[in-house]
DOKOL-882845 format. One line per 10 residues: number of its first residue (from 1); for each residue x, z, y of C-alpha. Coordinates in steps of 0.2 Angstrom, whole numbers, plus 2048, in hexadecimal, padded with zeros to 3 digits. Layout:
// residues N
NUM = X,Z,Y ~ ...
***
This chain:
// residues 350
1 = 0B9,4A0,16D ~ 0AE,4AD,174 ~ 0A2,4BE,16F ~ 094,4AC,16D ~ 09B,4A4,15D ~ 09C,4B6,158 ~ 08B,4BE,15C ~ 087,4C0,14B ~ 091,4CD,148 ~ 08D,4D8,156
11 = 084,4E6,154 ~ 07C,4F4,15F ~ 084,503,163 ~ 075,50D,167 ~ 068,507,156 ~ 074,4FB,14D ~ 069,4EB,150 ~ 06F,4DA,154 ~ 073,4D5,167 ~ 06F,4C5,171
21 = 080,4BF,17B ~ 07E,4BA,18D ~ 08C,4B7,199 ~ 087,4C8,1A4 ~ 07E,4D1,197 ~ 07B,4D5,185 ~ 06B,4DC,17F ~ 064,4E3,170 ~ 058,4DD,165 ~ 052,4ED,15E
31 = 054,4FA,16C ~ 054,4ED,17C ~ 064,4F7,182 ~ 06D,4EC,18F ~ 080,4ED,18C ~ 088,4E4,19F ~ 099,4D9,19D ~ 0A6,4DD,1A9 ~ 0B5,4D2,1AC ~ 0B0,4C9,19A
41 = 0AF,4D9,194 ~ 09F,4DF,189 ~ 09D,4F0,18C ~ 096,4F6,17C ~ 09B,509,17F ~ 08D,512,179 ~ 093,527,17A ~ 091,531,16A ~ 082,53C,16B ~ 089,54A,162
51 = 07F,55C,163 ~ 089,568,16F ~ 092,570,160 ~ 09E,560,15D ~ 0AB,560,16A ~ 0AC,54F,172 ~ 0BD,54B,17B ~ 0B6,539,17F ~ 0B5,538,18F ~ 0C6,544,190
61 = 0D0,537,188 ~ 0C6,528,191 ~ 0CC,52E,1A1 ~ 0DE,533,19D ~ 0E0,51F,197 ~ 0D6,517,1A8 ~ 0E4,520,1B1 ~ 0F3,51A,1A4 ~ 0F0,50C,19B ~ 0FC,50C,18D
71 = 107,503,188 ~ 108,4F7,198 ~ 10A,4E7,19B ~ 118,4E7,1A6 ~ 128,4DC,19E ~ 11B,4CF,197 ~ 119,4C1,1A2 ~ 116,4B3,194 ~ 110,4B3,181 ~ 121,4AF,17D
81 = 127,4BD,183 ~ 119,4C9,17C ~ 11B,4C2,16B ~ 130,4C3,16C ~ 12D,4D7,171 ~ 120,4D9,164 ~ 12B,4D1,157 ~ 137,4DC,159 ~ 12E,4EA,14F ~ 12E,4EA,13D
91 = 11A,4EE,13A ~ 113,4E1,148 ~ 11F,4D3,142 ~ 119,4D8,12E ~ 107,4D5,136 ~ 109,4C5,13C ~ 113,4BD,12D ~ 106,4C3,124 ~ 0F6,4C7,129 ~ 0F1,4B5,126
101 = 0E8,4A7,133 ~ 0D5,4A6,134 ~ 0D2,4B8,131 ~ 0C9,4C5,139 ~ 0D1,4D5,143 ~ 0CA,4E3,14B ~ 0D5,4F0,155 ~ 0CB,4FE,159 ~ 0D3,508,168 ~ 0DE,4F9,16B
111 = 0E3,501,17E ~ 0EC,4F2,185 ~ 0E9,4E6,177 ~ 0FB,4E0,175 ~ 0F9,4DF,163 ~ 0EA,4D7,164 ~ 0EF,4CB,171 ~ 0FF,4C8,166 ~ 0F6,4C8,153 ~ 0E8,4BA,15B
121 = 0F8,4AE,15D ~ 0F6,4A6,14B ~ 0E6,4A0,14C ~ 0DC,4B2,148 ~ 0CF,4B7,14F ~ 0D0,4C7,156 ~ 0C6,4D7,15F ~ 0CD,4E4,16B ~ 0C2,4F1,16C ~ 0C7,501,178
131 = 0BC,50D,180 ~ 0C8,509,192 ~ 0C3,4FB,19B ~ 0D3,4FF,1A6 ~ 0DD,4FC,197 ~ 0D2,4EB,190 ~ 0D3,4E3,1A1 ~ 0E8,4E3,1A0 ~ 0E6,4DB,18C ~ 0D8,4CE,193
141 = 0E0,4CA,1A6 ~ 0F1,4C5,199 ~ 0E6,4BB,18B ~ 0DC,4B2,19C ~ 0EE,4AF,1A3 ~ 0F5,4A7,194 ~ 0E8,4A0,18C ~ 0E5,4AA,17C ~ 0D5,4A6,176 ~ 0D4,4AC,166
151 = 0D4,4BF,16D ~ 0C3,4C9,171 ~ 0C0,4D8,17C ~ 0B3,4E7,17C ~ 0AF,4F7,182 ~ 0AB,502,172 ~ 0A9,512,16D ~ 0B0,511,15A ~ 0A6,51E,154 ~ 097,513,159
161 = 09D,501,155 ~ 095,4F1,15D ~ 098,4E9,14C ~ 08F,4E5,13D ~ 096,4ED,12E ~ 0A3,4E2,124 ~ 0A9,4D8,131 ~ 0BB,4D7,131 ~ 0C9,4D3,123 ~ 0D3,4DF,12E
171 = 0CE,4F0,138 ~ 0DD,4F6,140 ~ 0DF,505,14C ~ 0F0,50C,14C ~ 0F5,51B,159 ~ 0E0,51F,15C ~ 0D9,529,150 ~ 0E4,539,155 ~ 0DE,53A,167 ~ 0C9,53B,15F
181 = 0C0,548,15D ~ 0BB,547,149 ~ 0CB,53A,144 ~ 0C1,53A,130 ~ 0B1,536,139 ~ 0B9,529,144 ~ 0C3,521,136 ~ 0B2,520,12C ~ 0AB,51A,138 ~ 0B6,50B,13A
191 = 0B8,508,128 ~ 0A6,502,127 ~ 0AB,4F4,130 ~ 0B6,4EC,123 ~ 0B0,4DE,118 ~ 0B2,4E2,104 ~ 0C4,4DC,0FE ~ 0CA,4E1,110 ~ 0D7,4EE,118 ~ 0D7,4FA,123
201 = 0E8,500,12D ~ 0E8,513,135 ~ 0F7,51A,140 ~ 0F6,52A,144 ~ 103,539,149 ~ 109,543,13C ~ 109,555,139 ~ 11B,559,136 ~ 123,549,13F ~ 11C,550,151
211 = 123,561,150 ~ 132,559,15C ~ 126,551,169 ~ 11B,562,16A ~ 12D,56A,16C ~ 130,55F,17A ~ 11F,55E,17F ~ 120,573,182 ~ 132,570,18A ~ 12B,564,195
221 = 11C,56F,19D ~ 128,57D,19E ~ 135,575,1A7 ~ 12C,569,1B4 ~ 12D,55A,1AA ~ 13F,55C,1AB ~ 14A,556,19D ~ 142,54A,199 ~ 154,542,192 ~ 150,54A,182
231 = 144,53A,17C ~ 14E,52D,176 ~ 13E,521,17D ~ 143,527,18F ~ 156,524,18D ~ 155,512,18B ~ 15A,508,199 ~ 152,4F8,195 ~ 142,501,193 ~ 139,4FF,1A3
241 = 135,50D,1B0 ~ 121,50A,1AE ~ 123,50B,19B ~ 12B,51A,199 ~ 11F,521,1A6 ~ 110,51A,199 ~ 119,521,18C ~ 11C,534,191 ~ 10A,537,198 ~ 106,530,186
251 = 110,539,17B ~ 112,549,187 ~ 103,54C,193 ~ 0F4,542,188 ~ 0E4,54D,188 ~ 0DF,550,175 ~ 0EB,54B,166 ~ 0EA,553,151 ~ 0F7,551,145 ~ 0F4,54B,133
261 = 0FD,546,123 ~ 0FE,53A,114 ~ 0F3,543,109 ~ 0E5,547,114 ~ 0E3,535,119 ~ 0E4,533,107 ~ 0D4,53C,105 ~ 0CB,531,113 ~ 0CE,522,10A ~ 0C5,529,0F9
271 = 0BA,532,103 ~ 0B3,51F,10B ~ 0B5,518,0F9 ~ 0C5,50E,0FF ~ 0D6,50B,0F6 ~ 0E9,510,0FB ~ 0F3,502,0FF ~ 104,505,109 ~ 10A,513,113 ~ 117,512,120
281 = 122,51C,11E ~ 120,519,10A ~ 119,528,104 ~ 128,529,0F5 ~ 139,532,0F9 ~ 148,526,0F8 ~ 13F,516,0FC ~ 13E,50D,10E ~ 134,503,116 ~ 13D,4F2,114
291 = 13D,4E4,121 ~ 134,4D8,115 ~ 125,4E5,10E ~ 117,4DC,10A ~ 10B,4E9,112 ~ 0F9,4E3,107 ~ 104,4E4,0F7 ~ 0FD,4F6,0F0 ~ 108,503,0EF ~ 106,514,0E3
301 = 103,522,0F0 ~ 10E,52E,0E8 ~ 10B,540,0E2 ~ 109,54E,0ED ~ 11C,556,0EC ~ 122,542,0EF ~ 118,543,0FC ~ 120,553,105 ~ 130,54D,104 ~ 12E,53D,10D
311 = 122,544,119 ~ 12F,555,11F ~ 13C,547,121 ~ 131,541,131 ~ 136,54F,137 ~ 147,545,13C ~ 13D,535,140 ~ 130,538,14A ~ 13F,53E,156 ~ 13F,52A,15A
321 = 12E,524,156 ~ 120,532,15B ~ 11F,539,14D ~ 112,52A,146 ~ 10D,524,133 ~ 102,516,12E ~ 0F8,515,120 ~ 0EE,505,11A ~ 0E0,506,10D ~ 0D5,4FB,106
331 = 0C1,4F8,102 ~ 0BF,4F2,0F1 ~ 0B6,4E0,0EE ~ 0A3,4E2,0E9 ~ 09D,4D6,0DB ~ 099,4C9,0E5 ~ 0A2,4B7,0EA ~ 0B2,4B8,0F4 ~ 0B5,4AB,100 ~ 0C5,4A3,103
341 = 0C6,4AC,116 ~ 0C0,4BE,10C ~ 0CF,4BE,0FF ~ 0DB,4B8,10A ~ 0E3,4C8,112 ~ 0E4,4CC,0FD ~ 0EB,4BD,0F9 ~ 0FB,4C1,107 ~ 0FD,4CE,0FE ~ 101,4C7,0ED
***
């Protein structure tokens, strides 16, 4: 499949009007904006147009990702051997067994597009959307390579979407909205894209579970980069010397980062009219995240106090992990019909 069985849910970045698909161009119907394609690559980056109040860290973070794409591609050298790696994380095996075939995904700030490449194995259709092109041509060079046609790429600017609104079951951008300028106005942003009765998965660095990385992170610029033994990523001899590399400059040297929590993303997902779901870690003390969580099955999001207590305990974790949570919300069905493709995210859930 290509961006042509899709074009009617493209959208204008600059007015919001539909766009024509042609092989070395996209134009708008409304504006006439000319969008070129490079390498397969609509590039649909329209910049944000904020007045000069609003800090932009756009271009900032642009830049530091053309330089160092992350993660890499470097120990993949078949879909075999992308899926095997990918399986071996609990969260992007849960996906897969049950985000279910014939939907439609959307990762906005998908860098590489390893879980994209990897989630449009089962017959989904899916988007990886970046504002890199660096980083998009290493997830489309591996999709062209191995035949993975399920799997689109574009250039965007999430807080200007080059989709129609309600297009996809699933709107997923983990690791992305930290390293934005207005994470809420990015995350509502992107929220708009989800079809009624679908989800929406955020990953973002918490607040309390980062306090050992900016501890190394300070140890680090003081020392020279030295000691860099004091990551248990960088330890591991299996992991490769170019992906340790990506990892350090993403955890230690990246440009612009913030630090949330639970609650707070809580309060987005009321705020865009949306319901809590699932949080990983669970948001109530003395229950884990089990191998077989069904991650649509809702979940009560705890009180406040419950809340604390399992967030100050990533403290410990986020030693190992980056000091990350993920929270998955979702838009309520309108009274309308639901298709069978529209309810069946929910119905993995059940």
């Amino acid at each position: 499949m290509g961006f042509r069985e899709h074009e009617a849910l493209l959208a204008c970045p600059k007015c919001q009007a539909s766009l024509a698909v042609a092989d070395t161009a996209f134009r708008c119907h409304g504006c006439g904006q000319a969008f070129p394609v490079d390498d397969g690559i609509p590039q649909l980056f329209w910049p944000n147009e904020w007045d000069g109040d609003k800090r932009d860290v756009t271009d900032a973070v642009r830049a530091f990702y053309e330089e160092t794409p992350f993660p890499n591609y470097d120990e993949f050298d078949s879909v075999a051997s992308l899926a095997a790696k990918a399986r071996e994380g609990m969260f992007a095996r849960l996906l897969d067994e049950q985000v279910p075939p014939n939907v439609r995904i959307i990762e906005c700030g998908s860098g590489t597009s390893q879980l994209s490449n990897f989630l449009s194995l089962a017959n989904r259709t899916v988007f990886a959307a970046d504002l890199c092109m660096n980083s998009l041509r290493l997830g489309r060079d591996f999709a062209v390579r191995h035949g993975l046609g399920r799997v689109n790429f574009v250039q965007m600017n999430l807080f200007r979407p080059a989709f129609q609104p309600g297009s996809f079951h699933l709107v997923i951008s983990n690791g992305v909205l930290h390293h934005t300028s207005d994470p809420f106005l990015a995350f509502e942003s992107i929220s708009r894209l989800v079809k009624p009765g679908g989800y929406i998965l955020v990953g973002l660095y918490h607040r309390y579970g980062r306090l050992i990385t900016d501890t190394r992170r300070v140890l680090f610029r003081l020392s020279g980069d030295r000691f860099k033994f004091l990551d248990p990523n960088l330890r591991r001899e299996s992991t490769s010397a170019a992906k340790k590399q990506a990892w350090f400059a993403d955890q230690y040297k990246h440009p612009h980062e913030s630090k949330h929590t639970i609650g707070e993303t809580l309060r987005w997902l009321d705020a865009v009219g949306f319901r809590f779901v699932k949080s990983i870690p669970i948001s109530k003390p003395f229950r884990t995240f089990a191998p077989d969580e069904r991650l649509f099955a809702p979940d009560e999001p705890g009180n406040a106090l419950e809340r604390l207590l399992v967030e100050l305990g990533m403290v410990a974790s986020g030693s190992r992990e980056g000091g990350f949570f993920i929270v998955i919300g979702q838009r309520p069905e309108q009274a309308r019909s639901v298709s069978a493709s529209d309810a069946s995210l929910g119905a993995a859930a059940r």
